[in-house]
N, C-alpha and C positions, 0 to 999 in steps of 0.2 A: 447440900449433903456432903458431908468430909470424905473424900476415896479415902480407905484403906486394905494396907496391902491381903492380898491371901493367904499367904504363906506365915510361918512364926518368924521368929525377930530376926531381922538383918540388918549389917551394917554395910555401909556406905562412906567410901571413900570420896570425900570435896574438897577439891584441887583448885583455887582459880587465886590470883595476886591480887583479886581485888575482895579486900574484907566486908563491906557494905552487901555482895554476892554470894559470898560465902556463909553469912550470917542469915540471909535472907533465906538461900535453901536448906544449911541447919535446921532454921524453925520449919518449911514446911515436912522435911522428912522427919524430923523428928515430933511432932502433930500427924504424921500418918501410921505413927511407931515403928519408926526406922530409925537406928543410932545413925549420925552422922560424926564423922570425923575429919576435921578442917586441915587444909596442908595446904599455904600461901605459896608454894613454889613443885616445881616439878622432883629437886632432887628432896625437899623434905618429906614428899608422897615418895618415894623411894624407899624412904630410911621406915617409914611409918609401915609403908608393904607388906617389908624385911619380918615385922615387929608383930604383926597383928594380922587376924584373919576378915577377909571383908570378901561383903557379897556382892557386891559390883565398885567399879570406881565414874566419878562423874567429873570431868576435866576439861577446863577450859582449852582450847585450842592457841592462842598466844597469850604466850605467860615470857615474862622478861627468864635471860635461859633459856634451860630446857624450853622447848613447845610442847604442846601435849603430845603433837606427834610424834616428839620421841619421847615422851615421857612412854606413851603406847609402845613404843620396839623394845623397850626397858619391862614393861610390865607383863609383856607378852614372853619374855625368854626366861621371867620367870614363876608366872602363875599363869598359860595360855588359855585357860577355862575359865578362867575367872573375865565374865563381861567389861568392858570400857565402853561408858557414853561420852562422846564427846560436846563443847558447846562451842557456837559459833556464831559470829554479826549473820545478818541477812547477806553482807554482801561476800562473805566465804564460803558457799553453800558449795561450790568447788572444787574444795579444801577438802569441805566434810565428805564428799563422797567419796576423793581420793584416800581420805582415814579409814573409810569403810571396806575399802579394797583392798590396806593395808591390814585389815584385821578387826578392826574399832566393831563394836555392836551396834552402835546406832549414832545419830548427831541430833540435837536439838537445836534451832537456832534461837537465838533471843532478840527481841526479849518474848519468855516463853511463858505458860499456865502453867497454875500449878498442875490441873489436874492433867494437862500433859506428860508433864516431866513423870508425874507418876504412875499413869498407865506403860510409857517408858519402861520406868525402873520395874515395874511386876513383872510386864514381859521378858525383862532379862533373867529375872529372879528365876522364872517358870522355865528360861531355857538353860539355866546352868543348870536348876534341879534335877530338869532332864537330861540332859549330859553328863549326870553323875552318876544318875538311874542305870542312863548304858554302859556305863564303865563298869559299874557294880555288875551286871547283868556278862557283860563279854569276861570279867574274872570268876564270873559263876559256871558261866560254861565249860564244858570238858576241854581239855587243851588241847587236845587232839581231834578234835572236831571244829579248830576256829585258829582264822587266821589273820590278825588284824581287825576288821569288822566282818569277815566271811565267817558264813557258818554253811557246815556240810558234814555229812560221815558219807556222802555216797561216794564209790570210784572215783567218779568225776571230778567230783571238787575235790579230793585228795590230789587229785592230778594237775589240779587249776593251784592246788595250794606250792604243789613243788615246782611249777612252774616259774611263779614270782618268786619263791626263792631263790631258782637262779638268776630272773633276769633282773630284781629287786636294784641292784646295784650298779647298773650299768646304764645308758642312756639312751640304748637304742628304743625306736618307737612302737608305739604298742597301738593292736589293730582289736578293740572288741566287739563281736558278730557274736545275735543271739536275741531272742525275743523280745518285745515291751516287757519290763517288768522283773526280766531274770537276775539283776542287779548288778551292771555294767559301770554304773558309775561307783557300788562299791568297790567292785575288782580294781580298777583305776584309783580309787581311794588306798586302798591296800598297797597296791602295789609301791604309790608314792611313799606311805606311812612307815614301809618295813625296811625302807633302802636308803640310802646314804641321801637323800635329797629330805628328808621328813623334817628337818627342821627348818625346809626353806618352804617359801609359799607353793598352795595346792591352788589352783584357779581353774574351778569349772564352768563350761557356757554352752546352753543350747546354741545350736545354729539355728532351730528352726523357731526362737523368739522373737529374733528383730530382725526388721527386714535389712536387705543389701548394704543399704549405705549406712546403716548404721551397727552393721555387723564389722564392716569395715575398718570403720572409727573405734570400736568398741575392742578390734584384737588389737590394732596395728598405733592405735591413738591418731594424734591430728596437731596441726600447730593452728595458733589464734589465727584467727580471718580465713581458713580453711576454706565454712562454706556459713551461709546464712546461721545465724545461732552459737560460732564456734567463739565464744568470749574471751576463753584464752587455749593457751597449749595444755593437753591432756597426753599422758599418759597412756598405753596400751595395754590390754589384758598381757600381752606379751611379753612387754617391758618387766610389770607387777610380778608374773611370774620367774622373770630373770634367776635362776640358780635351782630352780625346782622344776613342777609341773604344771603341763596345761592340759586339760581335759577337756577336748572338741566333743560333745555328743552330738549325737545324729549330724556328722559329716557327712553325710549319703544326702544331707537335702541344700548341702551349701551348692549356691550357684556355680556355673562353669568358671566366670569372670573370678570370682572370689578363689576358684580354684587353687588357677594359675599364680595368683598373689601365694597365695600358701606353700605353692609348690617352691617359688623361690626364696620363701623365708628357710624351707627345709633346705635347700641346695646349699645355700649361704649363709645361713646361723646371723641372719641380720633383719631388721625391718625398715622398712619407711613409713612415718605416720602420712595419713592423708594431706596434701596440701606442702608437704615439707620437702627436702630437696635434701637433706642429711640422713645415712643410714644409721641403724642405733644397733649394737652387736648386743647380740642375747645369748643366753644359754639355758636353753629352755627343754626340756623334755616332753614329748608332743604324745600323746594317750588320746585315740578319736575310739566314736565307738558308733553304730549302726543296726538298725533292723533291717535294712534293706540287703539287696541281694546287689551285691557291686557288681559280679560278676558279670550279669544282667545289664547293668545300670552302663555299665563301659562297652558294650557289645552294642547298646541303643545310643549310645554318644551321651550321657548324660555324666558319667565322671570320667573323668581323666584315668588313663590306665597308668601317666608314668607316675601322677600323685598317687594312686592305687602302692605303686610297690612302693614310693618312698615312706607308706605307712603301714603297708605291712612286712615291718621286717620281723617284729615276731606275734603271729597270730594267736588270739585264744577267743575260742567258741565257747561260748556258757550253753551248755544245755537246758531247754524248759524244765520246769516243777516236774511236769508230769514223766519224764523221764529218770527223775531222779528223786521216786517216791521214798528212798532211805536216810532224806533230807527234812521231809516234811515233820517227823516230832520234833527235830532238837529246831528246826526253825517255829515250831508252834509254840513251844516250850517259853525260847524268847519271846516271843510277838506278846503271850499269854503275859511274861514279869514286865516287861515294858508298858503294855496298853492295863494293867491292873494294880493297884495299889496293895489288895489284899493278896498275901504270900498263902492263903487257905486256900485260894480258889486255884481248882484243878480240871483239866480233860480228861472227861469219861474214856476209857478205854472203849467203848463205841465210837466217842467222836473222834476220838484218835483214828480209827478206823475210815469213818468215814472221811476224815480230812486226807486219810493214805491214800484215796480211790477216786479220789475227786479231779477233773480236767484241768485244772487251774489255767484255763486259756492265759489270764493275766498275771502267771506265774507268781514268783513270791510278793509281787505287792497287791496281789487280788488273797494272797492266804491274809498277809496281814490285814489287811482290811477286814475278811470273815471276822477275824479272830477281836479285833476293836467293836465289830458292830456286835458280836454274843456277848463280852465282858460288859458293852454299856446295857446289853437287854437282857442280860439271864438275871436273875437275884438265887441268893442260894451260892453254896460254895461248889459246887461241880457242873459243867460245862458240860451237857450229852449233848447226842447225835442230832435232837428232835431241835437244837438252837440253831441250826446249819442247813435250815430248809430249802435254800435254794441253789444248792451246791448240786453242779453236774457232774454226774459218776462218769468214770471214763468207760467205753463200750467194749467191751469183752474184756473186763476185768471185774471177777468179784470180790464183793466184799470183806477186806479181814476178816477171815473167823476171831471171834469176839471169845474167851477164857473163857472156860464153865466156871461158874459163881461155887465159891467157896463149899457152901453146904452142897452141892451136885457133886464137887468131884468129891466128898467125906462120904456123897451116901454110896458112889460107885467103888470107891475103896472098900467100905464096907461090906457089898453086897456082893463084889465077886472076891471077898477075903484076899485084897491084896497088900502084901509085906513093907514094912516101911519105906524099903528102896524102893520096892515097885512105886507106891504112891509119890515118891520125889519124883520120880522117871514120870510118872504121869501130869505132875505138873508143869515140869521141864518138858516135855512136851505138848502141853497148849500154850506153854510161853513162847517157845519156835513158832508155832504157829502164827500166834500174833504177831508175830515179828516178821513172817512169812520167812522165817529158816535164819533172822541174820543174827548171828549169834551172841555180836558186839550189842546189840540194844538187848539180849535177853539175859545176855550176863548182866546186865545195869540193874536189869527188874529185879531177878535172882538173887541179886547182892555175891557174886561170887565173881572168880576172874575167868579170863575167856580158856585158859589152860585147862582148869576144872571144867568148863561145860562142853570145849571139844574131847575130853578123856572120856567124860557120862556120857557123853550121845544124848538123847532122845528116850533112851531106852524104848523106843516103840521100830516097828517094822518099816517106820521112814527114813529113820536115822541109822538103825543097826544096832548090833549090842558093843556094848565096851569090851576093847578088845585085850584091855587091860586086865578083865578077869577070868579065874582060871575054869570056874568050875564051865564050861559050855554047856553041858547039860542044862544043869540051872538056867543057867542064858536062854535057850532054846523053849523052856518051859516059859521063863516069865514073859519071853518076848508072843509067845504064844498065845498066852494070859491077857496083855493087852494089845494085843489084837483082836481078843474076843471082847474086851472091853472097849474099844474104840468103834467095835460092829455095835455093841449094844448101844450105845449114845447114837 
């Protein structure tokens, strides 16, 4: 059975000096209905680039010239979204991973299957799509609610957002504390993406993936014969990130030994690879980030107090979801265009609701998760409350009150005879509500600006009358009126 791709037609850029190779993967991509496009050398896939638009490129690793490896530095300053698979002998496998950490999407060694190479190429296909999706999605959003990849309208992240704008461009280290889930490594993403280092490499690493010795090898690199297995000299995550950023998560669970090493890469702006005897100068800007409680963790001997302050010199706590429930629509909102294809499908202002009230223990990556697991089980274009059934309400908080439906507030206008303005004033007062008083998301609903909706007030007995108008009598009467209308509801 022939794989073909899922997506609609794409092309493919096919780089290698040997034509017999080149001809060979023409036919099968093009038998899978993929255009192919042939470039015998590194600088004529240059010119071809320049010229034409392609959905991934597929490039041999030694080509007489250029290599693909820098045909990849070349490709990447100027189309960085656009996928590069590399191909390689069995006995480069080395090579290709150090391409991979240079930026490269993938590597194939040869000689390879077809239906390799092609499950390959989908997957890259399916991860640009997606990285298109969020660019489209972060220029959709309000501007002033996003910063880089962060999104927020609460206090908080306003304050997280002016934060990185001063410290964006400078080098000093950055310490982030704050729950599983609250998005630590995007602060640390942002923070690299808005500052003068963004167009130099971002290199992120759990600590608590690999173990000791090869966490070791993995920041600091290693020369050949190091230790059992070490075939040749490797490079360091530290090295790779030379002129940009490194992002240590969860540095609270690196050992004491590993510590110490860290602490004198930070003293002296140098490394030593395992096994080597030469120090290698870096310039690296060092972003860790942690659940744990350091504080704690150095009072029991378990981290180092003086690495403690060599990384935090400037602090930022991300507050959980559930502290910063004025966060929860415009991050559903996202989560909603990203995990959904159809731009019809919407959250009921109950689920809206109920996602505002919910504990999010696993903070925004248990919301987005909610929000994938309804899009794949709801059918129908509206998302209610009843698709969120296992969402825990936080405890003494209730429920947004949820709008009165259109025909209730027309029969209550009705029925206690009230005036056009009164009835605006009464809708503009269950929109506050909804919004539980914040004005900025009820001006959005309203369609009005926030100047016009602090001048109206509420027109109810919560908000006050406007003080804008003259006649007070009046004022006193209507605000009267719906007060008696907000008893009767």
């Amino acid at each position: 059975m022939s794989v073909r791709m899922k997506q609609k037609k794409h092309s493919v850029l096919v780089v290698d000096d040997d034509e017999a190779m080149r001809e060979m993967l023409g036919s099968i991509l093009e038998e899978a209905g993929i255009a192919a496009v042939e470039a015998a050398s590194a600088s004529a896939a240059l010119q071809l680039f320049q010229e034409r638009e392609f959905s991934a490129v597929l490039s041999d690793i030694r080509m007489p010239g250029k290599s693909g490896l820098e045909l990849l530095g070349e490709l990447h300053k100027l189309r960085p979204e656009i996928p590069v698979l590399l191909m390689t002998a069995f006995g480069s496998v080395d090579l290709a991973v150090e391409a991979m950490q240079e930026g490269a999407y993938h590597y194939v060694t040869k000689p390879f299957k077809r239906k390799e190479i092609l499950l390959i190429l989908n997957r890259a296909f399916e991860h640009s799509t997606l990285e298109e999706e969020n660019r489209k999605l972060r220029r959709a959003v309000d501007h002033t609610s996003m910063l880089g990849d962060l999104i927020g309208e609460s206090a908080a992240m306003r304050d997280i957002f002016a934060l990185i704008r001063k410290i964006a461009n400078n080098r000093s280290n950055v310490l982030l504390t704050g729950e599983s889930g609250t998005g630590k490594e995007v602060v640390a993403r942002t923070i690299h993406y808005v500052g003068a280092r963004a167009e130099q490499p971002f290199v992120p690493i759990n600590c608590t993936a690999l173990p000791e010795g090869l966490l070791e090898s993995e920041l600091f690199g290693h020369v050949r014969g190091a230790f059992t297995g070490a075939h040749a000299t490797k490079k360091g995550l530290f090295e790779h990130a030379s002129g940009g950023t490194i992002f240590l998560d969860e540095i609270g669970d690196m050992s004491l030994a590993l510590q110490s090493k860290l602490l004198r890469v930070l003293q002296d702006q140098e490394i030593r690879p395992v096994g080597g005897n030469q120090a290698v100068q870096v310039d690296v800007r060092v972003i860790t980030a942690t659940n744990r409680n350091l504080e704690k963790d150095m009072d029991e001997g378990r981290f180092r107090r003086d690495l403690f302050y060599r990384l935090n010199v400037i602090p930022i706590q991300i507050p959980p979801l559930r502290e910063r429930p004025e966060d929860i629509r415009v991050l559903s909102e996202f989560f909603l265009r990203k995990h959904c294809g159809n731009p019809q499908v919407r959250l009921a202002p109950a689920a809206l609701a109920k996602l505002e009230t919910a504990r999010w223990e696993g903070n925004a990556r248990e919301l987005e998760n909610a929000i994938e697991r309804a899009v794949a089980l709801t059918d129908g274009v509206e998302i209610g409350a009843e698709d969120f059934p296992f969402l825990k309400v936080q405890v003494g908080v209730e429920s947004a009150p949820t709008p009165l439906r259109e025909e209730n507030i027309l029969a209550t206008a009705l029925t206690q005879k009230l005036t056009l303005h009164e009835l605006e004033d009464l809708y503009i007062s269950e929109i506050l509500k909804f919004t539980h008083g914040n004005k900025v998301r009820a001006a959005k609903i309203l369609g009005i600006n926030r100047r016009t909706l602090y001048r109206r007030g509420s027109g109810s007995t919560q908000e006050g009358v406007d003080p804008d108008r003259e006649d007070s009598a009046s004022d006193s009467s209507k605000s009267a009126k719906l007060t008696r209308v907000s008893a009767a509801r």
